[in-house]
N, C-alpha and C positions, 0 to 999 in steps of 0.2 A: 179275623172274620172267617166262616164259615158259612160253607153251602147244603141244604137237605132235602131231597126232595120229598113228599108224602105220596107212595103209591100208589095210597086209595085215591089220589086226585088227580095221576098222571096221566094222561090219556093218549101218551105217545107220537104227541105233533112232532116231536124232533126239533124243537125251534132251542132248545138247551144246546144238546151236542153242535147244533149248528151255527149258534150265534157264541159260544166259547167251547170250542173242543178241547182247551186245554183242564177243560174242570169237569164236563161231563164228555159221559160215550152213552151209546145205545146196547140194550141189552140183544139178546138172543132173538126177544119179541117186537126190540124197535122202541121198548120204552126207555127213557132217561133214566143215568145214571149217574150218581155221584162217584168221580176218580178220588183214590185214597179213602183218607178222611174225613173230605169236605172243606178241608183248610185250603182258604185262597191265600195264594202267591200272593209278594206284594206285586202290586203293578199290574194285579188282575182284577182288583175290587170294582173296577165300573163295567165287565164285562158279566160279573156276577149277578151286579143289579141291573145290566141289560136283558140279561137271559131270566132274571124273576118277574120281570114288568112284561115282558114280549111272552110268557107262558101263560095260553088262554084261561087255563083252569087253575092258575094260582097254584100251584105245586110247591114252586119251589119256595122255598124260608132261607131269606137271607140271616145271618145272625153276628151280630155284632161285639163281637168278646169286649169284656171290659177290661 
């Protein structure tokens, strides 16, 4: 699984870094950012799809490798 956000949609609520720090941070201007590659940990997959359902503007793409 992998995490992405789309910039043009982010609008900087912070509810990412703050609802999984361990897969996003904030940039310089406060917007969400994806750590690494976007590859979630195991044992982090319901905080991924926590933090895409709780981001008002739909930003993030959760993505599910086959």
């Amino acid at each position: 699984m992998k995490v992405r956000i789309d910039p043009e949609r982010c609008q900087g609520h912070g509810r990412c870094y703050d609802l999984a720090p361990g897969l996003f941070v904030d940039d310089e201007e406060g917007y969400g950012t994806v750590l690494g590659d976007g590859a979630v940990p195991p044992g982090k997959e319901r905080d991924a799809r926590r933090a895409a359902a709780n981001c008002p503007e739909r930003a993030i793409d959760v993505l599910e490798e086959a």
